[in-house]
VODREN-76978 format. One record per residue: residue in three letters; x, y, z of N, C-alpha, C in turn. Coordinates in pm, whole numbers, padded with zeros to 5 digits, always signed. Layout:
<domis>
alaXYZXYZXYZ
...
</domis>
This chain:
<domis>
unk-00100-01667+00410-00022-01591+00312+00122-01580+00358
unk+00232-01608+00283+00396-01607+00304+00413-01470+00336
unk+00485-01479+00469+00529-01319+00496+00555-01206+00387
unk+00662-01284+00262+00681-01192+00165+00569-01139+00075
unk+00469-01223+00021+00358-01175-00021+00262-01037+00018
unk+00248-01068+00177+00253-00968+00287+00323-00839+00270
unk+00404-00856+00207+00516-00709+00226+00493-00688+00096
unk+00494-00727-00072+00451-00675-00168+00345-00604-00150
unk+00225-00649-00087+00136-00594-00077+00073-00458-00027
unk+00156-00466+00130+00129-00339+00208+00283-00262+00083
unk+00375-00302+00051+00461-00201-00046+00415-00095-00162
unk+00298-00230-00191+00168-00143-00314+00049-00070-00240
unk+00041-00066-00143-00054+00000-00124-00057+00186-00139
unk-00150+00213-00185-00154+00353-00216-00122+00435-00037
unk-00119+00554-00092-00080+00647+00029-00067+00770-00017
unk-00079+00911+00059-00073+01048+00001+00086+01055+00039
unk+00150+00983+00135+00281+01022+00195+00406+00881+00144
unk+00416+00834+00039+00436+00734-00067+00525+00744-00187
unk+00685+00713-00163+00740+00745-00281+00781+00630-00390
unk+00810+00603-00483+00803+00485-00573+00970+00517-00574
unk+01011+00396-00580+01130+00312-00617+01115+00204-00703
unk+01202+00217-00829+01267+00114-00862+01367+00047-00881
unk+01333-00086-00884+01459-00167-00857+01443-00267-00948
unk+01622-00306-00953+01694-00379-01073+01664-00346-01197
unk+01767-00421-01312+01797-00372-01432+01626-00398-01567
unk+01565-00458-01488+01392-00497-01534+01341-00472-01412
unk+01358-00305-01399+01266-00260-01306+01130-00323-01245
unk+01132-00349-01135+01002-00357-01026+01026-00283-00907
unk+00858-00233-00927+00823-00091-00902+00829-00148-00727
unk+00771-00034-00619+00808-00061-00495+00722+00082-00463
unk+00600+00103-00414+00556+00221-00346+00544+00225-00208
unk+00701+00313-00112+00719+00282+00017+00704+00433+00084
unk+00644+00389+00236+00607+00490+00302+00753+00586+00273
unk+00784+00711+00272+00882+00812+00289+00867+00824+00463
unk+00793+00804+00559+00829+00821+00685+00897+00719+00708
unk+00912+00553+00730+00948+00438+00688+01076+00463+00646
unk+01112+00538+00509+01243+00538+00475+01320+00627+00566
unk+01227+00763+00575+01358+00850+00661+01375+00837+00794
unk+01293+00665+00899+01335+00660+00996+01435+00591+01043
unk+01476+00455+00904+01507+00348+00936+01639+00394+00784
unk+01683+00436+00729+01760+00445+00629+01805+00600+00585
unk+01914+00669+00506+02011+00787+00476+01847+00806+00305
unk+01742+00852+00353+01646+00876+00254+01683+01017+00220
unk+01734+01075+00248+01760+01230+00238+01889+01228+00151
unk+01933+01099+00153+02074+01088+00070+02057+01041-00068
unk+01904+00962-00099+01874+00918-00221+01919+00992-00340
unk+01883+01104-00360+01932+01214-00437+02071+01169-00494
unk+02141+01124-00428+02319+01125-00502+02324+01000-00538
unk+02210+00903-00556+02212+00763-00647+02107+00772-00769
unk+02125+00688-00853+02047+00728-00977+01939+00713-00990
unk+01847+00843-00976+01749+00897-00961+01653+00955-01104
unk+01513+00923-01121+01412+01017-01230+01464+01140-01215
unk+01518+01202-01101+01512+01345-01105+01400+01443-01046
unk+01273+01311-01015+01171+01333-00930+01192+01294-00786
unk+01105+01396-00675+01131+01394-00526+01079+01295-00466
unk+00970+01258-00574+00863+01112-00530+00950+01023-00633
unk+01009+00990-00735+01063+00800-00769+01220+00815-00773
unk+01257+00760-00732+01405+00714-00722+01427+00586-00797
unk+01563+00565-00849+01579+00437-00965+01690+00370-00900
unk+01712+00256-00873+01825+00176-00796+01797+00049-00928
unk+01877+00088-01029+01915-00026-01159+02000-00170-01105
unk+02124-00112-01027+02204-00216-00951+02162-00327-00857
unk+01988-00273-00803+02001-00354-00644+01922-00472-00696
unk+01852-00572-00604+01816-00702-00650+01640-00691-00604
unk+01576-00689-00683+01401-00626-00618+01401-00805-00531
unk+01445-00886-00484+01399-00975-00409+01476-00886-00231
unk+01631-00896-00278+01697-00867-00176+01599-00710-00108
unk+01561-00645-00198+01481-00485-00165+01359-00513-00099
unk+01276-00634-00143+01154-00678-00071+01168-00760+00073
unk+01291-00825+00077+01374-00828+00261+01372-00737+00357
unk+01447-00605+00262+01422-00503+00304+01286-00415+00386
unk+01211-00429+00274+01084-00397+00317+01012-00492+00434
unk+01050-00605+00439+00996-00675+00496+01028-00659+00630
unk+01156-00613+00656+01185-00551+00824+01161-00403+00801
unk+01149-00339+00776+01101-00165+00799+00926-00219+00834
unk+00862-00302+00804+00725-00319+00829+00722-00411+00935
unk+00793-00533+00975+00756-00616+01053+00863-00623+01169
unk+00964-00572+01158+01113-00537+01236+01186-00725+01256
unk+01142-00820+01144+01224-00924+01147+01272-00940+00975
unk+01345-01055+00971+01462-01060+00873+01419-01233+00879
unk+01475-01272+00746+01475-01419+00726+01579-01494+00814
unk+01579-01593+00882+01675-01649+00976+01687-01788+00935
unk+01585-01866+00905+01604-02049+00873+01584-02024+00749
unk+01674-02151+00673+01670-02184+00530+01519-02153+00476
unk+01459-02267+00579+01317-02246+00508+01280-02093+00511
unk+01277-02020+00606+01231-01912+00586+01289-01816+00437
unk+01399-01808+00415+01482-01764+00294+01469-01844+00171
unk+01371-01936+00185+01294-02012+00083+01235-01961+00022
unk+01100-01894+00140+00979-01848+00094+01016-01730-00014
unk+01160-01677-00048+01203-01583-00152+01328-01629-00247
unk+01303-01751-00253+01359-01819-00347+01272-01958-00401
unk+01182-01930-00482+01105-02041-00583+01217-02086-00646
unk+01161-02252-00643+01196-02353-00732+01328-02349-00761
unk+01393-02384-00657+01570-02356-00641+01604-02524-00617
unk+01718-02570-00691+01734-02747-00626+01795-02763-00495
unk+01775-02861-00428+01849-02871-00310+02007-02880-00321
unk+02073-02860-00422+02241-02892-00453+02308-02737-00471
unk+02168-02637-00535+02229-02498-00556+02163-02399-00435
unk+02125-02459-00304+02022-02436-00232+02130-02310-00150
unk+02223-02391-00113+02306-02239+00020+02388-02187-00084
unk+02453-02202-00180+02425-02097-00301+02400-01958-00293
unk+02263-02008-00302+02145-01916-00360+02097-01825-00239
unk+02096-01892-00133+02057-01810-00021+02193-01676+00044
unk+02297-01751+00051+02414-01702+00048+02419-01593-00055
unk+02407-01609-00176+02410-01462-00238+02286-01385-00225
unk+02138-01428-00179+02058-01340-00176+02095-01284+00003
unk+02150-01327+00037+02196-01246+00177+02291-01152+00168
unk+02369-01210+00040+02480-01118+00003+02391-00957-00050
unk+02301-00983-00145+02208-00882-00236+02157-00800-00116
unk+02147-00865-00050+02037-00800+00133+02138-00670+00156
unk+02280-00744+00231+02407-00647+00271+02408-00516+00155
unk+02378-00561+00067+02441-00443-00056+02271-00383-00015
unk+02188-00367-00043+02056-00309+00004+02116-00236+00065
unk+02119-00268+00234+02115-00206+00311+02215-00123+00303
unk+02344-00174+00285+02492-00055+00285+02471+00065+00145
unk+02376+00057+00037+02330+00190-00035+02262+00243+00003
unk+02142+00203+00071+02030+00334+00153+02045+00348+00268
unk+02187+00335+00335+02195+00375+00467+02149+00310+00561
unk+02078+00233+00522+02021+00114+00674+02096+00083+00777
unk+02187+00189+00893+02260+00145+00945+02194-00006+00998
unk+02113-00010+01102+02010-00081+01187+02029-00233+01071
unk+01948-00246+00998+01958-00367+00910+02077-00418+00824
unk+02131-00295+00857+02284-00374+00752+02380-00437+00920
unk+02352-00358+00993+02434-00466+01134+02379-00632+01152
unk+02222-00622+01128+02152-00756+01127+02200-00829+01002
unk+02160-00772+00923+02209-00889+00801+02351-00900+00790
unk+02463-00763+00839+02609-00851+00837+02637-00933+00903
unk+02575-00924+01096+02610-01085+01127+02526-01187+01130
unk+02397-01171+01083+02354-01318+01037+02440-01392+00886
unk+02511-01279+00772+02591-01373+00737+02685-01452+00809
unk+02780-01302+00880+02890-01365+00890+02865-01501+01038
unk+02745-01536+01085+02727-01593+01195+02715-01791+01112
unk+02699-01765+00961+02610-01879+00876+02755-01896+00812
unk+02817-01823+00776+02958-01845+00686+03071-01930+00782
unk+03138-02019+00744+03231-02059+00820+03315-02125+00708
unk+03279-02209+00619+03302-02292+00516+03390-02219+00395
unk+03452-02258+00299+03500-02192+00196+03391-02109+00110
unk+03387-01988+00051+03278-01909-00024+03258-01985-00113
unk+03130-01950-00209+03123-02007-00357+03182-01942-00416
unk+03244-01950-00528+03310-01844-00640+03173-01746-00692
unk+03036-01811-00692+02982-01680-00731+03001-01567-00613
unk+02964-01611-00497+02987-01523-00368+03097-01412-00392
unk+03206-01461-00407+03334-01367-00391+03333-01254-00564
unk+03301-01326-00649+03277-01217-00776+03151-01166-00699
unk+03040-01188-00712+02952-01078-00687+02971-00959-00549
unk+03035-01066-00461+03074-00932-00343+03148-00831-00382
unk+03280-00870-00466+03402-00780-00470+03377-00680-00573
unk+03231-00682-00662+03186-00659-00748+03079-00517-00709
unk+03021-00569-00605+02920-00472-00530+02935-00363-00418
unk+03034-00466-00341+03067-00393-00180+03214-00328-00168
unk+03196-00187-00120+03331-00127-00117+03407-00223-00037
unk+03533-00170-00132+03674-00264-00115+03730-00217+00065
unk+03646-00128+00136+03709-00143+00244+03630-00167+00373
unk+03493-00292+00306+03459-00330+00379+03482-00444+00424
unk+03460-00492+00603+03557-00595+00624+03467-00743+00579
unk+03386-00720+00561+03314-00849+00514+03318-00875+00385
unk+03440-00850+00337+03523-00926+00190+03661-00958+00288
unk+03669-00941+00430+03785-01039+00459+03759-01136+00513
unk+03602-01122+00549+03552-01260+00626+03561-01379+00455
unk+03528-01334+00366+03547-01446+00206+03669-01516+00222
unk+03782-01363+00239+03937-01415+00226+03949-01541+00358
unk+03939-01490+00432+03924-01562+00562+03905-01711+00552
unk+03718-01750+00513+03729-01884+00519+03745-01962+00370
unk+03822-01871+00300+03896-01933+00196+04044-02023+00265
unk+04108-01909+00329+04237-01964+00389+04293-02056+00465
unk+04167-02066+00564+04144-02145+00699+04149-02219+00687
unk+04191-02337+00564+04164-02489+00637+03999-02532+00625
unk+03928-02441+00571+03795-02501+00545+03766-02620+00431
unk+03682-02678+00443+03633-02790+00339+03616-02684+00189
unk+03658-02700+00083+03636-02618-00024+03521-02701-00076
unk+03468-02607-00209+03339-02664-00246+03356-02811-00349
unk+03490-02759-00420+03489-02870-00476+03518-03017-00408
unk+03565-03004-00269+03603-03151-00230+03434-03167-00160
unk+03353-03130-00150+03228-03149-00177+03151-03187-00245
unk+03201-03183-00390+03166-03242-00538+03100-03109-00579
unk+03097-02986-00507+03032-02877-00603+03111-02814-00640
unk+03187-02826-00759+03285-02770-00865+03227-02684-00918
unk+03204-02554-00925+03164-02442-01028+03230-02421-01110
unk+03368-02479-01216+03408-02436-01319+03482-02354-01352
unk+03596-02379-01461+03681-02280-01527+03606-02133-01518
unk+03488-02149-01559+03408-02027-01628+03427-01930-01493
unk+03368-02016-01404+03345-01882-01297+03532-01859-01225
unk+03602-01960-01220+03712-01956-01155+03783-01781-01246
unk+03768-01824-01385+03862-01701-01458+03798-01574-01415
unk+03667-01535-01349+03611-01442-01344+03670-01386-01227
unk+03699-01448-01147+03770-01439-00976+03837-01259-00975
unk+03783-01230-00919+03886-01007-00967+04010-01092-00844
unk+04088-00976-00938+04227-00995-00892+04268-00960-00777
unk+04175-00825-00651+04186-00797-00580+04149-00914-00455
unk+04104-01038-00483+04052-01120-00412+04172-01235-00392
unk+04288-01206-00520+04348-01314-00502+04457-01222-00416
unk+04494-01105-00428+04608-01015-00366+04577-01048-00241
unk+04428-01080-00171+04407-01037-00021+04451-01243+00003
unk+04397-01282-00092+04430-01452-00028+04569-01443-00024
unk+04706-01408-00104+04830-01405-00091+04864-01347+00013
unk+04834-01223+00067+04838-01176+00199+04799-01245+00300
unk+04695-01288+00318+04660-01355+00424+04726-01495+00417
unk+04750-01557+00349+04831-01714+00370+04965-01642+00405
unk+05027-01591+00333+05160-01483+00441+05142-01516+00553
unk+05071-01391+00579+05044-01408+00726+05031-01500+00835
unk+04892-01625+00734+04919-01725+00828+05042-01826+00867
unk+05135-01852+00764+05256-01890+00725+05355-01785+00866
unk+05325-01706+00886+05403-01631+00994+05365-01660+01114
unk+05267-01647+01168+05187-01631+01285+05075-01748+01341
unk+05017-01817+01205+04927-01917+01241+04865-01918+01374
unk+04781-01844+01383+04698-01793+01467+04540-01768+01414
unk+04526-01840+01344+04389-01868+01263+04302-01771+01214
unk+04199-01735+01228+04075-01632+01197+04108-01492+01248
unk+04113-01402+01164+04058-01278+01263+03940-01261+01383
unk+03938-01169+01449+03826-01170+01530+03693-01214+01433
unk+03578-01192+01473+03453-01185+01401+03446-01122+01415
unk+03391-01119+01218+03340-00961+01198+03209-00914+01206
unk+03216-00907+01340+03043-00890+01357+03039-00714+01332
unk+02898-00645+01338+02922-00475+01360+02854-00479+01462
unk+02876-00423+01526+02862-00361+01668+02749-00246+01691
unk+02620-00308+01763+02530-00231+01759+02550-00086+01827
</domis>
């Protein structure tokens, strides 16, 4: 049985000490230990996100029920997806051309998980296993959905700006062109930080910021 299967499962399992969450905008349900949440995540903070109004279900409309079942999958087993293949097993029937894509934003969906329920512990793991996999220019979905999700003063929207600027291979001289469509969507705060930072490099050329790893 695929690890993730594994974690739906023990997620459904009944319990007297068991609160239900749902997640994304076509809710799927999630029944997780409450000791589980208040050891490893800000569960006492649920209350000030959009909530039934009940002490047992909480409603998270915004988050991604794959990226939430990652989640679950380290509060139960204390590991995280690391090889493609492994970040497979939660992505069916994906082509090999939209493949780091897809994984790339469900790592992205992971970060946003963890940085709303407080996961200090798992949001340090999943920020530098991105930022450890990122080196290359972002996808344009990447940078709309980050700048879209993650507060503007976190630094892992400068690691985007970053290997936008650098001298990286872009996607299109790759032949993966994503299009007018997604280019016009680009928020404007993404292009202010690329004008800044080519400044900069134009001054100093001194390449990358440190890595933005977080610091256990």
């Amino acid at each position: 049985m695929a690890t993730h299967d594994l974690v739906q499962l023990i997620a459904l399992r009944p319990s007297d000490d068991m609160v239900t969450i749902e997640i994304g905008p076509k809710p799927k349900t999630f029944q997780v230990s409450r000791a589980l949440l208040a050891q490893h995540s800000l569960f006492r903070n649920f209350q000030t996100h959009s909530t039934s109004g009940s002490e047992h279900k909480f409603v998270f409309k915004d988050l991604s029920p794959r990226a939430f079942n990652i989640f679950l999958g380290w509060l139960h087993t204390g590991s995280l997806p690391e090889t493609m293949e492994d970040w497979l097993e939660h992505l069916p029937n994906i082509s090999l051309l939209e493949l780091d894509l897809k994984v790339n934003l469900l790592r992205l969906k992971t970060w946003v998980v963890a940085e709303r329920l407080g996961a200090e512990e798992f949001l340090m793991i999943i920020n530098n296993q991105y930022v450890e996999n990122n080196f290359t220019a972002p996808w344009l979905a990447e940078v709309i959905f980050a700048f879209a999700h993650i507060p503007h003063d976190r630094r892992i929207l400068n690691l985007l700006v970053d290997c936008h600027c650098n001298g990286s291979i872009s996607r299109k001289e790759l032949a993966f062109d994503e299009g007018p469509e997604l280019q016009h969507q680009l928020p404007i705060e993404f292009f202010l930080r690329v004008m800044d930072r080519y400044a900069y490099l134009r001054q100093y050329d001194d390449g990358m910021e440190e890595p933005l790893f977080i610091k256990g």
